[in-house]
PyMOL Python script that loads the backbone (N, CA, C, O; Angstrom):
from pymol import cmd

cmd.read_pdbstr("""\
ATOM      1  N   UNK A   1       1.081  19.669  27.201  1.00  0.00           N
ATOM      2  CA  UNK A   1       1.021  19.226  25.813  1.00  0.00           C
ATOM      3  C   UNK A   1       0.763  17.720  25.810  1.00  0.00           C
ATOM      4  O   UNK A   1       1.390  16.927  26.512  1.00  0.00           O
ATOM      5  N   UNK A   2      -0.324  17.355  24.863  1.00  0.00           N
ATOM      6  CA  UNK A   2      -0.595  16.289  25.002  1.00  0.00           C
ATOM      7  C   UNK A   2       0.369  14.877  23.882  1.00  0.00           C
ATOM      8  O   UNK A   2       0.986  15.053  22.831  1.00  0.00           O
ATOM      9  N   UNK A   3       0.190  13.889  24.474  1.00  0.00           N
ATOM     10  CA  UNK A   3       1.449  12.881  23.566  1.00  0.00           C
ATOM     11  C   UNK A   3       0.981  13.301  21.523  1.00  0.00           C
ATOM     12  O   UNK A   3       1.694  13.512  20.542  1.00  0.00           O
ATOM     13  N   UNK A   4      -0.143  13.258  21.677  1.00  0.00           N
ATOM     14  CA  UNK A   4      -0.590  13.807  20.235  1.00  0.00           C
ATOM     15  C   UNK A   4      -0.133  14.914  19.310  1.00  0.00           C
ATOM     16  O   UNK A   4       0.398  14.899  18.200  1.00  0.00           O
ATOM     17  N   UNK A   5      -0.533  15.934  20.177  1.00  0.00           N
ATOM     18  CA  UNK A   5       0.444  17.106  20.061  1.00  0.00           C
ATOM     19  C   UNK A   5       2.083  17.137  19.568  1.00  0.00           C
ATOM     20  O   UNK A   5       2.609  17.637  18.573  1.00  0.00           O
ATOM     21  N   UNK A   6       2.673  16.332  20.783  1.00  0.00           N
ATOM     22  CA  UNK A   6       4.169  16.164  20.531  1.00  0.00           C
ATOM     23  C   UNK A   6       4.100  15.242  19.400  1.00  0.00           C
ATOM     24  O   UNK A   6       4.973  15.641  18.629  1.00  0.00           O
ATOM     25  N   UNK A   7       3.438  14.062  18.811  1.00  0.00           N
ATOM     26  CA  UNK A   7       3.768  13.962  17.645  1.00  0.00           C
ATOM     27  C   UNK A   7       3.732  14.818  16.320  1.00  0.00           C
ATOM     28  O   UNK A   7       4.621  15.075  15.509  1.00  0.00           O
ATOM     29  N   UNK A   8       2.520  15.138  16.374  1.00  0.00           N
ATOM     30  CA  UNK A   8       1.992  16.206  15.329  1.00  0.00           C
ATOM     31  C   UNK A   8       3.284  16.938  15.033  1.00  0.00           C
ATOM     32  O   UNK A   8       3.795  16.753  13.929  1.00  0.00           O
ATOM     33  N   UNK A   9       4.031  17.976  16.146  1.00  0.00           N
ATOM     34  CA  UNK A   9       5.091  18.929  16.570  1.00  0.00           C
ATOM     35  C   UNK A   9       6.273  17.902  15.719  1.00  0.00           C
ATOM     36  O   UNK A   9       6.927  18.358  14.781  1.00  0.00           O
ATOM     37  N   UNK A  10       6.407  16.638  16.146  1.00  0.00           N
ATOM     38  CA  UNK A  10       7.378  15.943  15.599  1.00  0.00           C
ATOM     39  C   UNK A  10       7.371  15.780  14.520  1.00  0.00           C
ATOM     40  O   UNK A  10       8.488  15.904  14.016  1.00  0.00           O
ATOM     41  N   UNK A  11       5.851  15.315  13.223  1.00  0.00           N
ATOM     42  CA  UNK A  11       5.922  15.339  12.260  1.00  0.00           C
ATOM     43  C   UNK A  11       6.263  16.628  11.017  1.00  0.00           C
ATOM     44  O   UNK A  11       6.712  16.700   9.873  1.00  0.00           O
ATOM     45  N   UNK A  12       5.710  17.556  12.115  1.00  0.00           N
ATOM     46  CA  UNK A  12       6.273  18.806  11.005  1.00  0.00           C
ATOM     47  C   UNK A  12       7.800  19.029  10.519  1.00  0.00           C
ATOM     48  O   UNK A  12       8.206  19.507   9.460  1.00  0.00           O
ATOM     49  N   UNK A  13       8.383  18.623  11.426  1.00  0.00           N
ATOM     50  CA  UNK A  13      10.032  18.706  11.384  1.00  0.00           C
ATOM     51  C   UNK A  13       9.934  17.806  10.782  1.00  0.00           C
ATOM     52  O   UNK A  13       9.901  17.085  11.779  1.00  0.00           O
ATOM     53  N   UNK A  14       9.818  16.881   9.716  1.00  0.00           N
ATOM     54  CA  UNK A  14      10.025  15.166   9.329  1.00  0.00           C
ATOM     55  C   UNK A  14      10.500  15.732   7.984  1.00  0.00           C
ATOM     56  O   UNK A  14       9.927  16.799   7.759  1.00  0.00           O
ATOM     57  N   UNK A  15      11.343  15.379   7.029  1.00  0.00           N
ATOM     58  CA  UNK A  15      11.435  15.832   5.725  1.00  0.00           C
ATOM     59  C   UNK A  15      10.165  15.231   4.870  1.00  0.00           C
ATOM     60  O   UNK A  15       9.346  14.506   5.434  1.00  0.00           O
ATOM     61  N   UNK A  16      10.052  15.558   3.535  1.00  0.00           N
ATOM     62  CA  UNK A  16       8.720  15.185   2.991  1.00  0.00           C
ATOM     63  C   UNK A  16       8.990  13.524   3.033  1.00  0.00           C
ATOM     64  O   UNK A  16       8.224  13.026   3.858  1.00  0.00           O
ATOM     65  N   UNK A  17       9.718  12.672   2.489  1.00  0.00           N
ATOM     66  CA  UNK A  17      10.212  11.538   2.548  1.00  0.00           C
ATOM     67  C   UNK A  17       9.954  10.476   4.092  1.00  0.00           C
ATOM     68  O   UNK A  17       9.675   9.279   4.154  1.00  0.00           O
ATOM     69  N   UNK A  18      10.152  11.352   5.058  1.00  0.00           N
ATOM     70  CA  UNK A  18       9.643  10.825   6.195  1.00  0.00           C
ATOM     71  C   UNK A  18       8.331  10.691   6.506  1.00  0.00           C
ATOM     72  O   UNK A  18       7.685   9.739   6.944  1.00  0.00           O
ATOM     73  N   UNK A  19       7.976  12.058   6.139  1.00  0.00           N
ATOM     74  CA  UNK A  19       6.208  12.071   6.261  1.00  0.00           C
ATOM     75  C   UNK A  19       5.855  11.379   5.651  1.00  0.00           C
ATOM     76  O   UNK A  19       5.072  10.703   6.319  1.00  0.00           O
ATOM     77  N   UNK A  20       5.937  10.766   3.969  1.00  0.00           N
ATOM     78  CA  UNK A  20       5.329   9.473   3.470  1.00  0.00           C
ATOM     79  C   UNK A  20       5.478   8.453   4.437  1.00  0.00           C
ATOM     80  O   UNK A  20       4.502   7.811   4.826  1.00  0.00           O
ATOM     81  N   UNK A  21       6.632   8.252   4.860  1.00  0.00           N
ATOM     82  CA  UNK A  21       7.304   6.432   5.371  1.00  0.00           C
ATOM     83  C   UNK A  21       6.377   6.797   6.733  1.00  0.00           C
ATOM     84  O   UNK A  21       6.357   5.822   7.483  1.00  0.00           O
ATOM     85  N   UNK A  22       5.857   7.567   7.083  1.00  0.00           N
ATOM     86  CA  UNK A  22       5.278   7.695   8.621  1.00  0.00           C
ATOM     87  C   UNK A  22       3.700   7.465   8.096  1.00  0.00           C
ATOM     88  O   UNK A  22       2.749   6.899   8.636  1.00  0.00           O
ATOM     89  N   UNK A  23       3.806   8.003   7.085  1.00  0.00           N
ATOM     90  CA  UNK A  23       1.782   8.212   6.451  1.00  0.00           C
ATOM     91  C   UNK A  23       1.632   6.662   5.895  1.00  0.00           C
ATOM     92  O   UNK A  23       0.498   6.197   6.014  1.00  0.00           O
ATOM     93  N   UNK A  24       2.622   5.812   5.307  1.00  0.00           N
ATOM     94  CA  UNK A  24       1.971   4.691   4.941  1.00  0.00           C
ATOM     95  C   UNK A  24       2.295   3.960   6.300  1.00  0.00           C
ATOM     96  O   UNK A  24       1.279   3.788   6.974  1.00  0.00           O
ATOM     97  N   UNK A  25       3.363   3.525   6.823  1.00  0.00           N
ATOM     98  CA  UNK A  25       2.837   3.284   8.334  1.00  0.00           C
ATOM     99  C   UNK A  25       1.861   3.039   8.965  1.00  0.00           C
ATOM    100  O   UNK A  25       1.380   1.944   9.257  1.00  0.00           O
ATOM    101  N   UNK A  26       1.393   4.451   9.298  1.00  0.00           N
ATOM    102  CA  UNK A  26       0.005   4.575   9.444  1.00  0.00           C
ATOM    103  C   UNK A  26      -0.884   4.081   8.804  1.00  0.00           C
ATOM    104  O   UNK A  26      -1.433   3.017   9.089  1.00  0.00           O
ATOM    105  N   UNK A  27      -1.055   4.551   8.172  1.00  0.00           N
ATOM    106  CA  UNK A  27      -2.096   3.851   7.175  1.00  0.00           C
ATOM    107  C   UNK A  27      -2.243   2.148   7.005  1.00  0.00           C
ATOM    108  O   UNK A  27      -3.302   1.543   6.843  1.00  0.00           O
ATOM    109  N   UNK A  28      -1.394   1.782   7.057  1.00  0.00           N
ATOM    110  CA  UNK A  28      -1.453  -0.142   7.293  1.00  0.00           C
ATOM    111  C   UNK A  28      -2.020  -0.599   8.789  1.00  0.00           C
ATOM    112  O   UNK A  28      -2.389  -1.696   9.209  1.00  0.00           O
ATOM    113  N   UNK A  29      -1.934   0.667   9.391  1.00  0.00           N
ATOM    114  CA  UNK A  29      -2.515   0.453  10.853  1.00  0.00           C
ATOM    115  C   UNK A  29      -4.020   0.614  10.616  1.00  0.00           C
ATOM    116  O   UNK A  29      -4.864  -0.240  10.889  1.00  0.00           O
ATOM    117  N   UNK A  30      -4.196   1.527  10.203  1.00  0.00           N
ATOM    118  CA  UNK A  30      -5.903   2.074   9.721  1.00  0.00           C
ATOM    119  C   UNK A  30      -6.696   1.461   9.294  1.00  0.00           C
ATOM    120  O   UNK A  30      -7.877   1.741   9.498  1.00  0.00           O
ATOM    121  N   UNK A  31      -6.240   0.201   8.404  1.00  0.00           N
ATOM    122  CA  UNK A  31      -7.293  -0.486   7.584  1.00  0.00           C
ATOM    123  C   UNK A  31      -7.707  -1.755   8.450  1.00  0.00           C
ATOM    124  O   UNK A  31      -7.014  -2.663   8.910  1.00  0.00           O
ATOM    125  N   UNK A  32      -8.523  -1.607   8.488  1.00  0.00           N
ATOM    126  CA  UNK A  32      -9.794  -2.817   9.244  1.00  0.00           C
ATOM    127  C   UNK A  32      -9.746  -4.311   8.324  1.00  0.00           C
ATOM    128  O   UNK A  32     -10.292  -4.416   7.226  1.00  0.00           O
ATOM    129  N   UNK A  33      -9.255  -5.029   8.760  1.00  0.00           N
ATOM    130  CA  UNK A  33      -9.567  -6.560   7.825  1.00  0.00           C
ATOM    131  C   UNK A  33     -10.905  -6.491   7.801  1.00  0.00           C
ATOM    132  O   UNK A  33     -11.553  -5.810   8.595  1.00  0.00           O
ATOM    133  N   UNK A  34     -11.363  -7.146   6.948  1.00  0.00           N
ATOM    134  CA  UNK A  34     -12.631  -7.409   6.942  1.00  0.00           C
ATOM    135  C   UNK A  34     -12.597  -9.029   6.175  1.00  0.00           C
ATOM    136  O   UNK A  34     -11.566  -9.312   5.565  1.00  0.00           O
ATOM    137  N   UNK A  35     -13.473  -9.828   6.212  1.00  0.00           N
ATOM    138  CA  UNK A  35     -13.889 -10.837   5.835  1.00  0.00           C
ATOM    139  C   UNK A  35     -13.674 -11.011   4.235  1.00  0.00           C
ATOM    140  O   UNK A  35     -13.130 -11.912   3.596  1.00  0.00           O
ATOM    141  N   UNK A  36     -14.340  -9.746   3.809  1.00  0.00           N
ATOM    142  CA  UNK A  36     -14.333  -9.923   2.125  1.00  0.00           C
ATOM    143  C   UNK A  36     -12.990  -9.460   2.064  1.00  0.00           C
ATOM    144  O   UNK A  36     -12.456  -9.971   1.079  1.00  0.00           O
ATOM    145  N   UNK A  37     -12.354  -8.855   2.567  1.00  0.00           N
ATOM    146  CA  UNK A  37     -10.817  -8.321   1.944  1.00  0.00           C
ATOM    147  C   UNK A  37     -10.147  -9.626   2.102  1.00  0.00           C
ATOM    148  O   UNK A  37      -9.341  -9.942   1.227  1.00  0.00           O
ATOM    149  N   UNK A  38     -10.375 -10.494   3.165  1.00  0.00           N
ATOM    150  CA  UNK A  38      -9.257 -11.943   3.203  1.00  0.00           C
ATOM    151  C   UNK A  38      -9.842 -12.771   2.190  1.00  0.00           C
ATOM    152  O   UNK A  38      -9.010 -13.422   1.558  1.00  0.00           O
ATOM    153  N   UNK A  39     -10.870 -12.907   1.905  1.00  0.00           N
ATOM    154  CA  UNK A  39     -11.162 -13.918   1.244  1.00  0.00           C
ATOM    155  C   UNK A  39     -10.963 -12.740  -0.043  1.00  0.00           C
ATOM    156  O   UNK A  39     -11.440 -13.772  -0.517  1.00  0.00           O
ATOM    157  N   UNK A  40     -10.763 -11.706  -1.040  1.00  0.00           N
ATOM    158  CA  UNK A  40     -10.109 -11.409  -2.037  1.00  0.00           C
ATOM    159  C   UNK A  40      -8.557 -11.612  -2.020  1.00  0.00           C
ATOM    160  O   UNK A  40      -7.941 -11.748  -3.077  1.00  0.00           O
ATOM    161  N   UNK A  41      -8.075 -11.625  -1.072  1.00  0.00           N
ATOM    162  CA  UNK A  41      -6.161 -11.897  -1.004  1.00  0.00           C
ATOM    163  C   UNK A  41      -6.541 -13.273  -0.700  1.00  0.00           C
ATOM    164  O   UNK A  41      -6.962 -13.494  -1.836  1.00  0.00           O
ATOM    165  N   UNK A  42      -6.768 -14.560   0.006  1.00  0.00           N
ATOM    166  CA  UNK A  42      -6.734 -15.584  -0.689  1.00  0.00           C
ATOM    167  C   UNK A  42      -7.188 -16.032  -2.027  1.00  0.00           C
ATOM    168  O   UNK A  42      -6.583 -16.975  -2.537  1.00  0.00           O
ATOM    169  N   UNK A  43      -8.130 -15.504  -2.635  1.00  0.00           N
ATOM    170  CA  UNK A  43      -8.711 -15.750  -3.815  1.00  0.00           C
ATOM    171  C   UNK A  43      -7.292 -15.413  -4.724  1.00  0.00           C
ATOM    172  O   UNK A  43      -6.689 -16.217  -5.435  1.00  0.00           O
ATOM    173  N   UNK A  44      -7.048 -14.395  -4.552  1.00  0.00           N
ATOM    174  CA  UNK A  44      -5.989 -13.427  -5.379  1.00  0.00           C
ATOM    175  C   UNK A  44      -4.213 -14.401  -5.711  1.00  0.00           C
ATOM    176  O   UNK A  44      -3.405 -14.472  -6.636  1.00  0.00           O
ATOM    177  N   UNK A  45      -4.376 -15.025  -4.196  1.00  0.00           N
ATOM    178  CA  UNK A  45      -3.240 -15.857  -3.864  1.00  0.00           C
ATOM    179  C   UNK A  45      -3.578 -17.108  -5.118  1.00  0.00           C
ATOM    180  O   UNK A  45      -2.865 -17.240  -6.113  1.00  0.00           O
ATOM    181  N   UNK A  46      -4.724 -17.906  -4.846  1.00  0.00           N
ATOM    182  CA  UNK A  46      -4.930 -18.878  -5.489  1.00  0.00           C
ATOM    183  C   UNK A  46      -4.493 -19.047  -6.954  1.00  0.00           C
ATOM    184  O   UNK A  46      -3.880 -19.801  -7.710  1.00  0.00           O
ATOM    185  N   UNK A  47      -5.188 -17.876  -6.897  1.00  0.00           N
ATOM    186  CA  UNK A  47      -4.947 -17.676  -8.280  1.00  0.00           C
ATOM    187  C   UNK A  47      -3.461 -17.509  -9.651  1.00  0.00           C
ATOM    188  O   UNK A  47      -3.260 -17.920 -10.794  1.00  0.00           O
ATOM    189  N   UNK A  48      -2.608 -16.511  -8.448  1.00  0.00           N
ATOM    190  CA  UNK A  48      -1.855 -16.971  -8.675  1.00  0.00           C
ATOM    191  C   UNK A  48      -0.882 -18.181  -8.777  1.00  0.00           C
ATOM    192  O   UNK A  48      -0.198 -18.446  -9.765  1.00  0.00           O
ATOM    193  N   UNK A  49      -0.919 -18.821  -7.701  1.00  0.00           N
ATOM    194  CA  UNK A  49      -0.498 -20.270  -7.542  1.00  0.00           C
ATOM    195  C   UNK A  49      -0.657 -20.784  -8.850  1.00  0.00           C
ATOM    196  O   UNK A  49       0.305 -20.947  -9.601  1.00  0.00           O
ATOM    197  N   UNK A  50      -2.210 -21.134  -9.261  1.00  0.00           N
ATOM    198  CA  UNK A  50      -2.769 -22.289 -10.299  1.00  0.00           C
ATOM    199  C   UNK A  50      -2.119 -21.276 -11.322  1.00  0.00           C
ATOM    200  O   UNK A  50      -0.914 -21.437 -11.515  1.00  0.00           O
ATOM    201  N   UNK A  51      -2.764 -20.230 -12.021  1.00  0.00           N
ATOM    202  CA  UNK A  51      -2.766 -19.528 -13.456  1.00  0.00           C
ATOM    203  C   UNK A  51      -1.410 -19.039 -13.749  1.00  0.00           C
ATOM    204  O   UNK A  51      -0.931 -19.002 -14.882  1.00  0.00           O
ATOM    205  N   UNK A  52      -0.611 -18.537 -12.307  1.00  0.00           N
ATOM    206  CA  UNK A  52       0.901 -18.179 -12.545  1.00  0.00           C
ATOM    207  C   UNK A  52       0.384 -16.663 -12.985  1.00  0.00           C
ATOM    208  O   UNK A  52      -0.741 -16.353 -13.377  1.00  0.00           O
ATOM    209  N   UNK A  53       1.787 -15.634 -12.761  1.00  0.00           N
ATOM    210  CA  UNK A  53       1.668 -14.425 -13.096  1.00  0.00           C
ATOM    211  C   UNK A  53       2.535 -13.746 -13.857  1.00  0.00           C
ATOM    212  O   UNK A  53       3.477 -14.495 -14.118  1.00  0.00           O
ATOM    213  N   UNK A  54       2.671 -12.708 -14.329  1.00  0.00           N
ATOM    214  CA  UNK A  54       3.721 -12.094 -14.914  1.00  0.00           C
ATOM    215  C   UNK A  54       5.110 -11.232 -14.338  1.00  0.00           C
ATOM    216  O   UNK A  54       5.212 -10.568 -13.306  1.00  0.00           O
ATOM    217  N   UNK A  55       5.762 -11.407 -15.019  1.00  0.00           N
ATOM    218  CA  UNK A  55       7.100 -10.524 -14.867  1.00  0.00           C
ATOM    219  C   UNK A  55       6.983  -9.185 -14.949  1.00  0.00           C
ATOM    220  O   UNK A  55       6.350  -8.720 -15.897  1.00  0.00           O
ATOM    221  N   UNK A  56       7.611  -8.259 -13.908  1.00  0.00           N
ATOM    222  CA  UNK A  56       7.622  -6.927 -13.321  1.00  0.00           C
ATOM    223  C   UNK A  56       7.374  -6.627 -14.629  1.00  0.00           C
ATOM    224  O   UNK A  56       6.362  -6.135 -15.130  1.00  0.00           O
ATOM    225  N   UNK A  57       8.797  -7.108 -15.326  1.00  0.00           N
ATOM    226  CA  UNK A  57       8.929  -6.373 -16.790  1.00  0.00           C
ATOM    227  C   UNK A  57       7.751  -5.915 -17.863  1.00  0.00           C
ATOM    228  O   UNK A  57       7.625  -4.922 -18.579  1.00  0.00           O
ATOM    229  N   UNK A  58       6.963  -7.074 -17.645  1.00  0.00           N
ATOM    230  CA  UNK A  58       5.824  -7.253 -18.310  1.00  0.00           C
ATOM    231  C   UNK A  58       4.589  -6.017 -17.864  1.00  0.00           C
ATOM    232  O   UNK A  58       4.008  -5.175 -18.549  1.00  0.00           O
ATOM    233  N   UNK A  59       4.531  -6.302 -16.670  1.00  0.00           N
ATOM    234  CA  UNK A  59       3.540  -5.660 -15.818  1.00  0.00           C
ATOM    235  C   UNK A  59       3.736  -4.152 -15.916  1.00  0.00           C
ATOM    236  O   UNK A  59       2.911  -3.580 -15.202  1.00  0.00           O
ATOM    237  N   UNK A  60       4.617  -3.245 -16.611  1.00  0.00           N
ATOM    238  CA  UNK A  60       5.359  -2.287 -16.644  1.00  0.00           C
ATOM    239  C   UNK A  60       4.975  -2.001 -17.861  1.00  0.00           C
ATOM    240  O   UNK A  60       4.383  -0.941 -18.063  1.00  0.00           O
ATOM    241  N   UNK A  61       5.303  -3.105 -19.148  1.00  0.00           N
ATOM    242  CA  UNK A  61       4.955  -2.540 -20.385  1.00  0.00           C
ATOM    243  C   UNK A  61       3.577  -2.707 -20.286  1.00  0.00           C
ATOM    244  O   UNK A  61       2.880  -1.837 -20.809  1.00  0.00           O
ATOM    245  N   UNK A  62       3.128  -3.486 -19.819  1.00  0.00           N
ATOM    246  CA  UNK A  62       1.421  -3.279 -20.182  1.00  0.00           C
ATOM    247  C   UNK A  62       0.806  -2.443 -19.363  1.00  0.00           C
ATOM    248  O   UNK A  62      -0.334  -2.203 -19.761  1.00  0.00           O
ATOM    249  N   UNK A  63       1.065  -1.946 -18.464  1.00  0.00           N
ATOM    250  CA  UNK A  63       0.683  -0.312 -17.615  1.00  0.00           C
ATOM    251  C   UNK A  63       0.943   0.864 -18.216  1.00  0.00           C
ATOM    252  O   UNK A  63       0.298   1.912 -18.177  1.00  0.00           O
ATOM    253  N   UNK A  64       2.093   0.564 -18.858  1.00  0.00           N
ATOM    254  CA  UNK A  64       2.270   1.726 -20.123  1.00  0.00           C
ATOM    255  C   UNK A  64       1.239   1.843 -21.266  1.00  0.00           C
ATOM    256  O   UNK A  64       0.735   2.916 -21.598  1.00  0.00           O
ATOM    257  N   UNK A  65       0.996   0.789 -21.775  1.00  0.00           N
ATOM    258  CA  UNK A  65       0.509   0.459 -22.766  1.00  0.00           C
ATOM    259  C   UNK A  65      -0.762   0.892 -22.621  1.00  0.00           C
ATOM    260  O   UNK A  65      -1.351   1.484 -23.526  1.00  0.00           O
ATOM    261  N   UNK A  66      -1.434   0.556 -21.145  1.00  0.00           N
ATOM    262  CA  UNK A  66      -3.087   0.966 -20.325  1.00  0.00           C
ATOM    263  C   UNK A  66      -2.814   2.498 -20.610  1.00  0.00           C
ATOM    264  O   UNK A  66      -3.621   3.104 -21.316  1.00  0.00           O
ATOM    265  N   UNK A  67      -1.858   3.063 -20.160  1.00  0.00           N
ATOM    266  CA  UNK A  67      -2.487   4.351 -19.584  1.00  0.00           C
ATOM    267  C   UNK A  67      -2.334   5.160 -20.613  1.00  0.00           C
ATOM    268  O   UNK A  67      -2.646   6.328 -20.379  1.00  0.00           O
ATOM    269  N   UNK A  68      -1.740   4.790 -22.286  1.00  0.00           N
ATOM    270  CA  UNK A  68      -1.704   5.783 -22.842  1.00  0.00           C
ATOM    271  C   UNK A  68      -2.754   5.385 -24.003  1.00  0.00           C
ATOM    272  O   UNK A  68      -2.764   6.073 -25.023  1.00  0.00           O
ATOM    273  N   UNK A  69      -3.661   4.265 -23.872  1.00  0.00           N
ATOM    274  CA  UNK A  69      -4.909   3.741 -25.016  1.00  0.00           C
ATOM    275  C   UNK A  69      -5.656   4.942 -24.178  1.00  0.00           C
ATOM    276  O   UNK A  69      -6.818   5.251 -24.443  1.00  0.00           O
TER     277      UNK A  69
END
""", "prot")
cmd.dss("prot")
cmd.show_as("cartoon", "prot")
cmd.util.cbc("prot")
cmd.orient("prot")
C-alpha cells in the first residue's frame, strides 16, 4: 500500500469537520503565487492602509443587504 493510499484510507475515517480542516489545508498548499495575485494583495493592502476599511459589523449588514437586492 502506497503512502497515498494510507492517507486516502485515513481520510475516510476523518469526521466531516476534519475533512474540511484537511481540504482547506490542502488547498493553501495548491495555489501557485503568481505575480498578479501579489501584486492584487499588495494593491489590496494599500489600499486599505490609505482609504481604511469597514467593521465586520458593517461588512455583514451590507452582504445581507447584497444578497437579498
Amino acid at each position: 500500500m502506497s503512502t497515498v493510499d494510507e492517507i486516502e484510507a485515513g481520510i475516510e475515517k476523518l469526521t466531516p469537520t476534519d475533512k474540511s480542516r484537511v481540504a482547506d489545508w490542502l488547498n493553501t498548499r495548491l495555489v501557485t503565487e503568481t505575480p498578479a495575485m501579489l501584486a492584487a494583495i499588495d494593491e489590496a493592502d494599500r489600499s486599505l492602509i490609505e482609504e481604511g476599511g469597514v467593521s465586520v459589523e458593517e461588512a455583514r449588514r451590507d452582504l445581507r443587504r447584497w444578497i437579498t437586492e
